[in-house]
N, C-alpha and C positions, 0 to 999 in steps of 0.2 A: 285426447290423450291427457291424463292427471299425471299430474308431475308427484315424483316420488319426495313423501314428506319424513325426511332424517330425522329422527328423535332426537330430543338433549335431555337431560335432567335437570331439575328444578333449578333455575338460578337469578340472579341478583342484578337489575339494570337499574344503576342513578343516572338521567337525566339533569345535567348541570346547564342550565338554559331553557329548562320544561315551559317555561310561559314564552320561548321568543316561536319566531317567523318559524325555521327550520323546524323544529319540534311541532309545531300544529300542524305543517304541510306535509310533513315528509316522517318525522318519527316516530311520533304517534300513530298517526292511520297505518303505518308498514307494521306497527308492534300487532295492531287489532287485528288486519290481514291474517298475518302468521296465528296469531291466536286462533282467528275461523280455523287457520288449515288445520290444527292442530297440533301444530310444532312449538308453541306457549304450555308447558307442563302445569297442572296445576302446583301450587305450593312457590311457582317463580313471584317473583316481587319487582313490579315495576316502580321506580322512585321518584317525583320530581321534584327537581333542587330548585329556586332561584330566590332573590333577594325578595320578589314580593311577600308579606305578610298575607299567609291565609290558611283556613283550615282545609284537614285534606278534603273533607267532600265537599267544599266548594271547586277544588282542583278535579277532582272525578268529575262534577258540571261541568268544568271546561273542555277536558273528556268528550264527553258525552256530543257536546258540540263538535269536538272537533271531528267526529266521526261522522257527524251530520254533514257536516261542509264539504268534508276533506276526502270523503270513501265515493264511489259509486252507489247511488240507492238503489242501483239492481245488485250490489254484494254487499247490502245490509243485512244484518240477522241481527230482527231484534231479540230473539230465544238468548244469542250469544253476548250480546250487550252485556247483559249485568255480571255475567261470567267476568268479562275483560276489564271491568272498575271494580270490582272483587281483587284485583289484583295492585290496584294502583295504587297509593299513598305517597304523600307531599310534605316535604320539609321545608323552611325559610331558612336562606343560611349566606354567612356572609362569605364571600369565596376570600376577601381580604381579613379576614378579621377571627373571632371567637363562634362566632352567634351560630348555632345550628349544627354545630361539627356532633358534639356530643348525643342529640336527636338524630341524628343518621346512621351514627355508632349503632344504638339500638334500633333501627329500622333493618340492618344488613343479618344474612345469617351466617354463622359462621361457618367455614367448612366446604362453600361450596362457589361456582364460579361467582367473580364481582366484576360486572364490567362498569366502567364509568364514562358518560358520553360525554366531552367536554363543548358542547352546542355554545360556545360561549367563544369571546373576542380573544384571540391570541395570546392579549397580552394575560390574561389571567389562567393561562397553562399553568404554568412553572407554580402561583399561589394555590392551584387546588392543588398540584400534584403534590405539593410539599404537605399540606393540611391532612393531605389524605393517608401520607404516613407518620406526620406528627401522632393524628389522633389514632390510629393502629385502627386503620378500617382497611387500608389497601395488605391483602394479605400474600401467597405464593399462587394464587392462580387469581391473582387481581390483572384486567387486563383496562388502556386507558384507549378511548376513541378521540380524536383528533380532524379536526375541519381544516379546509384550507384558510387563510392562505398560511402553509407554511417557512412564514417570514417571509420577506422580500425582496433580499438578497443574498448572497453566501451568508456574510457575515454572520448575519439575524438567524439564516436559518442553524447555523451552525454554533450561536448562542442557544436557539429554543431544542434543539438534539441537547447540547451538554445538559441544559436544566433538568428536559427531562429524565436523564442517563441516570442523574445525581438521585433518582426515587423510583424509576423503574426499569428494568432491562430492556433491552432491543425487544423480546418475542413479549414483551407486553403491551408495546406499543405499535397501535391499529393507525396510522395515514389515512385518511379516509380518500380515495376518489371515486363521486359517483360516476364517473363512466364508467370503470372497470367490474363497476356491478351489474350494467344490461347484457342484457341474454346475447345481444347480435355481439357484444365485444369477445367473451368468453366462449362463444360458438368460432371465433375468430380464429381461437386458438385450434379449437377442433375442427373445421374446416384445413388446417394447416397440419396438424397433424395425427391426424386419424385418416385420411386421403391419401391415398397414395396418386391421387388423381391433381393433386396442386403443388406436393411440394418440390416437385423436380423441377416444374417449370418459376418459382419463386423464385427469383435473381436477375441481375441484370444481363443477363443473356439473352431472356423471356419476356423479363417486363421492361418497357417502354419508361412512365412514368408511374408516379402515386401520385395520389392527389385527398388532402383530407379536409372538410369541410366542415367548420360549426357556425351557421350563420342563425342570425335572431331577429325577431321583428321588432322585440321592444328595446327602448335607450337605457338610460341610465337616471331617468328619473324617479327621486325618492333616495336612491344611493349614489346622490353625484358626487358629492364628498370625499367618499370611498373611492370610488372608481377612478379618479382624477389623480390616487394617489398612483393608481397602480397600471390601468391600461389593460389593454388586450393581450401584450404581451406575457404581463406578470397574473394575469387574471386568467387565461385559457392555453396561452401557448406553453408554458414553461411546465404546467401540470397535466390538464386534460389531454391535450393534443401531443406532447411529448410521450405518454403512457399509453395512446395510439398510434404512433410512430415505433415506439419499442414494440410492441405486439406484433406491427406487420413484419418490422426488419431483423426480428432477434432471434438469434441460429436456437434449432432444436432444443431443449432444455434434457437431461439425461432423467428425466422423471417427474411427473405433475407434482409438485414438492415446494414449497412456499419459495426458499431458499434457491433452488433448482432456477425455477423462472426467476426470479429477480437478479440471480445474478446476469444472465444472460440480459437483461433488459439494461441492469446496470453497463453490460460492454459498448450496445450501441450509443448511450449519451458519451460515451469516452469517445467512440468514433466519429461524433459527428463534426464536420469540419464547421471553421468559423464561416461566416456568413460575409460574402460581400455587398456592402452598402448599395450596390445595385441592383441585390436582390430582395430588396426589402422595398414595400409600399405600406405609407401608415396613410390615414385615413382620419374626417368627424363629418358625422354626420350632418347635416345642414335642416334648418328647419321647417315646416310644410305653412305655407301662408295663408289657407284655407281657401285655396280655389277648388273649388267642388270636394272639399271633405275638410273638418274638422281643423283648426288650424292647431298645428304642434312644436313645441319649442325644439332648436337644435343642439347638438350637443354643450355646445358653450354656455346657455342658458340654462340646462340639465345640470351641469357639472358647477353651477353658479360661477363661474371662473371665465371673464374675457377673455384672458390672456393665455388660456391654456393650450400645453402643445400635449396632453395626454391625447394618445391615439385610442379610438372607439373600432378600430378597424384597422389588421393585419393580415398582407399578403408575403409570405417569404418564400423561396428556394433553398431547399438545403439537401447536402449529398453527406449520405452515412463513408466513410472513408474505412471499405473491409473490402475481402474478398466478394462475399457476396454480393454488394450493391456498387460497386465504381464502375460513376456513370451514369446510374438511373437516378437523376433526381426526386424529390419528393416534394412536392406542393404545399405548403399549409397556408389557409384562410380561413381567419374568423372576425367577426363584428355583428354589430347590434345595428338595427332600424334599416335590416335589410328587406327582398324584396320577399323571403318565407322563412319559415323557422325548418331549419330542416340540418341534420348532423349526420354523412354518411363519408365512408371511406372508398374510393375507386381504383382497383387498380389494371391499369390502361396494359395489354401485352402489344407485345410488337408485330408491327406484319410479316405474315410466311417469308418467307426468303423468295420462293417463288409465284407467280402467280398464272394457275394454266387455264384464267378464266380471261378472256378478252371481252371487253365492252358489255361487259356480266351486271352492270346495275352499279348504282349508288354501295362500295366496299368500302367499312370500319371496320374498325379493331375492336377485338374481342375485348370485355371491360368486366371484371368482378364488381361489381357495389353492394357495399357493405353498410347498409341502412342502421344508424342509431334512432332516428327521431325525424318525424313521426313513423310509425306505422317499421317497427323493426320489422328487420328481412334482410335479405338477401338475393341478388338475383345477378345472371351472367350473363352475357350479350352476347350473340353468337350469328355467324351468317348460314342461313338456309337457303335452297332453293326458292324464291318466288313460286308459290301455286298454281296452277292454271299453264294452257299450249304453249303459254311464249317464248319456249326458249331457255336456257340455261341464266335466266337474269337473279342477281344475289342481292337477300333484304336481311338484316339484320331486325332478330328476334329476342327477348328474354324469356330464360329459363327462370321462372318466378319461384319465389317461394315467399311468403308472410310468416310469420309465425304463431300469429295469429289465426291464421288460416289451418296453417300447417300443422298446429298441437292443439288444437279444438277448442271449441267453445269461446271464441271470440278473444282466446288470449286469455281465460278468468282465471285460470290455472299458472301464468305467467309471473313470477313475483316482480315488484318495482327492484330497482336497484339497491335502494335502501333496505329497502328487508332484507333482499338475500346478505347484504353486508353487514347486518347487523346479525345476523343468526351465523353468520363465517367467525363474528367475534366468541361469539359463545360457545361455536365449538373451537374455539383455537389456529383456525385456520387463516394464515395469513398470506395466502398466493395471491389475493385479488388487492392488497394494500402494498403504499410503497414504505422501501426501507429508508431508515435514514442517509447510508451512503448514495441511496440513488435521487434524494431531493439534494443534495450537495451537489453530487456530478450536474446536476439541472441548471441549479444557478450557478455553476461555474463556467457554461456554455452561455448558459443567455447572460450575465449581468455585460461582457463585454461589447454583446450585442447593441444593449440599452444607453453603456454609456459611448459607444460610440456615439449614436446618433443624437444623445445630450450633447456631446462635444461640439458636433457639426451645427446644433442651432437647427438641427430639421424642423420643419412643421407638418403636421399632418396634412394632407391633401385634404378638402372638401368634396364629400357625396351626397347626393338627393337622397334624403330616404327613399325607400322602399326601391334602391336602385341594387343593383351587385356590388354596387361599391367604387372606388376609386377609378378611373378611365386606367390609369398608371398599373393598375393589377392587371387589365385584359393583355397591356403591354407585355408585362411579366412571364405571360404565358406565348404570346404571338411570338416575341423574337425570337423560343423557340421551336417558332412553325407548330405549337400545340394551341387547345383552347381549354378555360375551364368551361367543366358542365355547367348548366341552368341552375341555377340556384330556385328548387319550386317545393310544393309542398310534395 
């Protein structure tokens, strides 16, 4: 199956961070992708901004690499190569200052979409966004792209909203989360409703528990600094994981319509109750001593910081407070230097009420999983009859499906998250970004969380790498009589 490729008209992307991490990994290669499929028009203009000093077809060489590195070399096309640095050209420019504003000026065309990606540290939002209408580049269908973290607490974040209010409108400005761009998150919604096969049973009548899981194999080394400032919680729970929690719990939206789903997503962070300190397990990873493998440093080494109580690992409980969910809890666990990398959503139904099978075999509950990473999918767990004379005995089966599988050709047709996000900015569409009221309602649920547990003097519990995590999390789930899944590949 080839995925249908939506046309746009010629338009205008600055890259502000073209030389960092994100742009080689993820920007670049997602721009050239789209290029192959043909959804890059001729006559568009890709731009890269950053402080280095250099000319642009040295920046096309880097280009050129990055697509060497960063692409699959079975969806290389060198025919298409020169096509896609045909497109690119490079400014130096200073995001604080004068230098380069004027050169970008005349790089932009006038008259048709400008997006600008700001791939660059927080704190220098508010200085481009200002620059960008000092110099009269940001015009009425200028739209700006934004990375997280979006601030760190209410306050911040409700400083970097007004800066940016003060030079672009709400429907200008793009939130970026990549989860909200894989294929299984957005199938989420349409499994939910386009089905008339799920959504009656969606509530706490039906379902038992959720359970949402981002686990990682790698620490926090290289960005300990970072990460020490922030944790698990302000690093996955507060954005990614909150934006998969609104998906599964947020009543029908009256129309696929940007505005439509976000407000609904915005009701459930209003609903969600505060969190008792007993349901909370933090978590650091511990470091490996090199008994039969490689010896690796543990968090506290990683994050260069003895002392630190920033958690690398989060298990919580938390109940949405509506009609629809009072009562069925919802799981969230995420941490690094686990035992797989693996990002899926499950959700557990309750058993029949009755049951007319007696000493019928090994009986679970029926389980939706909702596969992010690796290998998206989907698949539902269901009990069958056991094959064979023996008797009426029940074995739990899944109903698979890959995506991979499922839409041909090994997924090549598939886009990363980042493309489809960055092609949703150019046509205007903003259902899969968050609004600014719903990153406020966010940190206004978690900072109390956080500074509780500053207050109390918590410390993270100690975990093995490459273990599930904290002992204190299996507890989290036991006492009530539930377990979580395997964390595997």
């Amino acid at each position: 199956m080839v995925s249908r490729v939506i046309p746009v008209d010629p338009f205008d992307l600055v890259i502000f961070g073209a030389t960092g991490d994100l742009a080689r990994r993820k920007i670049l290669p997602g721009l050239y992708r789209r290029f192959v499929a043909g959804q890059i028009p001729e006559g568009s203009a890709i731009i890269g901004a950053a402080r280095t000093q250099m000319e642009a077809a040295a920046f096309r060489a880097q280009v050129r690499d990055v697509i060497a590195e960063f692409v699959d070399p079975a969806k290389h096309h060198p025919d298409q190569i020169e096509g896609f640095l045909a497109l690119i050209d490079y400014v130096a420019i200073d995001a604080r200052g004068t230098t380069g504003w004027a050169s970008l000026k005349a790089l932009v065309t006038p008259g048709r979409v400008h997006a600008f990606y700001f791939s660059v540290a927080p704190g220098l939002f508010g200085d481009l966004a200002e620059r960008l209408h000092a110099h009269d580049i940001a015009g009425d269908q200028a739209r700006i792209v934004v990375e997280k973290p979006f601030g760190r607490d209410l306050a911040t974040a409700r400083a970097l909203n007004a800066t940016l209010a003060e030079h672009f409108d709400e429907h200008q400005i793009y939130r970026i989360d990549h989860y909200l761009g894989k294929e299984t998150v957005q199938n989420l919604m349409a499994v939910r409703f386009a089905n008339i096969l799920f959504e009656p049973l969606w509530n706490a009548q039906y379902i038992d528990h959720v359970q949402i899981t981002v686990a990682e194999t790698v620490g926090v080394a290289g960005r300990g600094a970072y990460y020490d400032r922030s944790g698990a919680m302000r690093d996955m729970v507060q954005n990614h994981m909150m934006q998969l929690l609104c998906l599964i719990a947020m009543e029908p939206p009256y129309h696929f319509d940007p505005d439509a789903v976000r407000d609904e997503k915005l009701k459930v962070i209003r609903a969600l109750d505060p969190v008792d300190p007993q349901d909370i397990v933090r978590g650091q990873y511990l470091g490996v001593s090199g008994k039969g493998c490689a010896p690796q440093p543990g968090y506290l080494a990683d994050a260069e910081n003895p002392g630190s109580r920033t958690e690398s690992y989060i298990a919580m409980k938390v109940h949405v407070a509506n009609w629809r969910w009072k009562g069925t809890p919802f799981y969230l666990r995420t941490g690094k230097r686990l035992r797989a990398r693996t990002s899926e959503i499950a959700i557990t139904f309750k058993e029949p009420p009755h049951s007319i099978f007696d000493d019928a075999g090994d009986w679970r509950e029926n389980v939706l999983v909702i596969r992010l990473q690796p290998n998206e999918g989907m698949n539902l767990k269901v009990m069958i009859k056991e094959p064979g004379p023996g008797g009426m005995r029940l074995v739990q089966v899944p109903l698979d499906m890959s995506f991979a599988e499922a839409l041909g050709d090994d997924g090549a047709d598939i886009p990363d998250a980042y493309e489809r996000l960055i092609m949703d900015v150019i046509r205007g569409n903003q259902t899969l970004f968050m609004r600014g009221d719903e990153v406020e309602a966010a940190w206004a649920w978690t900072d109390p969380i956080i500074a509780g547990w500053e207050a109390r003097g918590d410390r993270p519990q100690p975990y093995d790498a490459g273990s599930s995590g904290p002992e204190d999390a299996l507890m989290l789930m036991h006492r009530d009589g539930r377990r979580w899944r395997e964390i595997r590949e």
